[in-house]
C-alpha positions in Angstrom: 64.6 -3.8 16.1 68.8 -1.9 17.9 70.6 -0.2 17.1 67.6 -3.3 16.7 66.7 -1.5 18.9 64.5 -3.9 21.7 67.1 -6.8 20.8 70.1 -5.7 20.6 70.3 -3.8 24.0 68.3 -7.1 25.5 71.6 -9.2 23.5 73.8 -6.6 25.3 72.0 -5.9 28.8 71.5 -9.9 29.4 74.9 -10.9 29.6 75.1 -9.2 32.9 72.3 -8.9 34.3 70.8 -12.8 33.5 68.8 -12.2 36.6 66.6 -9.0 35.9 63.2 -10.2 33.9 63.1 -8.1 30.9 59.2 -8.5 30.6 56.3 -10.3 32.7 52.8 -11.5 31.9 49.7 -9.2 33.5 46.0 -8.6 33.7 45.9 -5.5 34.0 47.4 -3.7 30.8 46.0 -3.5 27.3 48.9 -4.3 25.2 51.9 -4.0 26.5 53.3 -1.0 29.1 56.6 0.2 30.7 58.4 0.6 33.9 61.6 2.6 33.5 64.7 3.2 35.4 68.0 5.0 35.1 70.4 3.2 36.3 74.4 4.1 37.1 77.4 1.6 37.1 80.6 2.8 39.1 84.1 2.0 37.9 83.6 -1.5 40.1 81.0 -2.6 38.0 78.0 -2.1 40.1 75.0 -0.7 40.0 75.7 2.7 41.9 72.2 5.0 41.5 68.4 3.8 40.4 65.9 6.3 39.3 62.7 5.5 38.1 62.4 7.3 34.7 58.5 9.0 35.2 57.8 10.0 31.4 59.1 6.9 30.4 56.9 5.0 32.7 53.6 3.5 31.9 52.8 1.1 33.9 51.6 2.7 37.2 51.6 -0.5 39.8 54.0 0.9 42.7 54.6 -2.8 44.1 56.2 -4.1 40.5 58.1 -0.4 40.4 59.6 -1.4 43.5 60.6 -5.2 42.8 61.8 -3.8 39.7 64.3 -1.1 41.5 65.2 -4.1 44.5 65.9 -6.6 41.3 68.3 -3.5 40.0 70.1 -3.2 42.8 71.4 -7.1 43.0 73.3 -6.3 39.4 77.0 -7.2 39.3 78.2 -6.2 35.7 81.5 -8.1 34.2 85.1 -6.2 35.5 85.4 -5.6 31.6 82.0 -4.1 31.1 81.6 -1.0 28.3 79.1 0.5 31.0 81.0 0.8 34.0 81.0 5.0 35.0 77.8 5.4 32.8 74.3 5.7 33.3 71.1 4.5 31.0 67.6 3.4 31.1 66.2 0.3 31.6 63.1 -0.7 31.1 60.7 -3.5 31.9 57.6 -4.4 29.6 54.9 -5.8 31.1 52.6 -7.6 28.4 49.0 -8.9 28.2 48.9 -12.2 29.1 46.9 -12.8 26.2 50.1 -12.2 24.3 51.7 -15.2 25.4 50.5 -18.1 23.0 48.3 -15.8 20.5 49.3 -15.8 17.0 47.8 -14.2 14.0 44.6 -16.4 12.2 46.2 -16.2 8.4 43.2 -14.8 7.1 43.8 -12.1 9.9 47.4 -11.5 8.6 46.4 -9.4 5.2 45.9 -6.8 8.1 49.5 -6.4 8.2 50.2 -5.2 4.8 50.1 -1.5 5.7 53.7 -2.2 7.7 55.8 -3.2 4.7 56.5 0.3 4.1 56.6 3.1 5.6 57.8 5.5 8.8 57.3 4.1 12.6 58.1 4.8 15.8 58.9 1.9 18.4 56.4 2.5 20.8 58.4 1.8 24.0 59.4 5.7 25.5 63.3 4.6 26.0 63.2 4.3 21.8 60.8 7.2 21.0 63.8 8.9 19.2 64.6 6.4 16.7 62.9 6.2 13.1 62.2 3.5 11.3 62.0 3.3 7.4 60.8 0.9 5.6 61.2 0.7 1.5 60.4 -2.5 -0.8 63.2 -4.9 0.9 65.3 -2.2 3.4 64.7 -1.2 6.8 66.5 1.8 8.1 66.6 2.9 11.8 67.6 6.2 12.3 68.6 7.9 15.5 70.8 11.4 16.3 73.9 9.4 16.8 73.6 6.8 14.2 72.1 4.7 11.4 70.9 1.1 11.2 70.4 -0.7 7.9 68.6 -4.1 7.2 67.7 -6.3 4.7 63.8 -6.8 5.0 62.6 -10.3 4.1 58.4 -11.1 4.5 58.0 -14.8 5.1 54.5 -14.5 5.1 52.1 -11.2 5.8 52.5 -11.3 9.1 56.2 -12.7 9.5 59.9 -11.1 8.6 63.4 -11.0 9.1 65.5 -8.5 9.3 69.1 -9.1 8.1 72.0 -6.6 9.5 73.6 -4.8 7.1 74.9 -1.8 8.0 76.0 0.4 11.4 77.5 3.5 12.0 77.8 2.2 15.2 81.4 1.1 16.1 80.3 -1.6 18.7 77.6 -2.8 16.8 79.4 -3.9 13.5 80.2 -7.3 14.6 76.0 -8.0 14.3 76.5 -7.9 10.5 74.9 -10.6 8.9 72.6 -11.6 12.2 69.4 -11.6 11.8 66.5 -10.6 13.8 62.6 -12.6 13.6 59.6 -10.9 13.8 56.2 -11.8 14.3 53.6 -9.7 14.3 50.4 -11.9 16.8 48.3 -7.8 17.1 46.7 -5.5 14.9 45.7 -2.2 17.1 43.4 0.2 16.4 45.9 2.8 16.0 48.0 1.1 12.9 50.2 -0.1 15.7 50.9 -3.7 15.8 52.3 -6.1 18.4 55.6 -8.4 17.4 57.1 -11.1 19.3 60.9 -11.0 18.5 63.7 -12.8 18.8 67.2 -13.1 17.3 70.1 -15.7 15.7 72.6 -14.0 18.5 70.8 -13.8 21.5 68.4 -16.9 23.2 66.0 -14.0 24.4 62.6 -13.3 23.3 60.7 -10.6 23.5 58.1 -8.3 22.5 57.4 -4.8 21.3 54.9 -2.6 19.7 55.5 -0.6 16.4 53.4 2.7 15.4 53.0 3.6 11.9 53.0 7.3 11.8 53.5 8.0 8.0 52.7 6.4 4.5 
């Protein structure tokens, strides 16, 4: 899922900044929730500007907003970096503890068979604008700028993998043939579910939330 979408930019973000947690472990969220920041990169490769990003900001605990912008500010990207003079968002999940070791019971997992097709929404605010499609074995991600395609394998009800296919993306082309492992360990009330992820070109993990918002 960036673009896969939660991968990809971790694959790509990572490489830099090996310092910055991309998600922690709390008591005090139901699922999973956000901080966000914009940040800026001058042409020396450093971080330049933070701003936290309000409306794509969930998780309303001031002292992790601040470690988060104090853990920004330490970021030295490569001399070569694509985004040196830009700016993005950033953000930080902050997961359920629960979430850590908890994996779907199998009888649990016929829950899951609502999400082999369909339309979804990521449910992380940095990725509300991209659309996900699922039909029989493809996967489509669709945002403004571009379209992902994916091979869409179930290795069980509440497993899958998603094989890269196809970009319009020029600097994502090279992910062709990768592929991306999902599991889903939630089923929410709100035909959302909760997926650990991780992928054959990154040694990151990490975890997400996907809305289903049409049959």
């Amino acid at each position: 899922m960036r673009y896969f979408i939660l991968i990809v930019l971790l694959a790509c973000f990572s490489k830099s900044t090996a310092q910055v947690q991309r998600f922690y472990f709390v008591d005090d969220v139901e699922s999973i929730a956000y901080i966000t920041m914009n940040i800026c990169v001058d042409t020396d490769a450093k971080v330049s500007n933070i701003k936290l990003v309000e409306d794509k900001t969930t998780y309303a605990n001031d002292t992790f907003i601040e470690y988060i912008r104090t853990k920004l500010q330490t970021v030295q990207f490569k001399e070569n970096s694509d985004l040196k003079n830009t700016c993005f968002d950033v953000s930080v999940r902050f997961i359920n503890r629960k979430y850590k070791e908890k994996k779907l019971k199998e009888d649990d997992c016929s829950a899951c068979e609502k999400f082999k097709e369909g339309e979804f929404r990521y449910g992380a605010e940095e990725f509300k604008d991209i659309k996900v499609v699922r039909k029989r074995n493809i996967q489509k991600e669709i945002r403004k700028d571009n379209v992902s395609v994916f091979k869409i394998t179930w290795v069980s009800n509440c497993s899958y993998i998603l094989t890269y296919k196809k970009t319009s993306h020029p600097k994502r082309k090279h992910l062709v043939d990768d592929e991306i492992y999902v599991e889903i360990i939630d089923v929410l009330n709100d035909d959302s579910y909760v997926c650990k992820i991780t992928a054959s070109f990154t040694s990151g993990i990490d975890y997400g939330i996907f809305k289903k918002i049409k049959e």
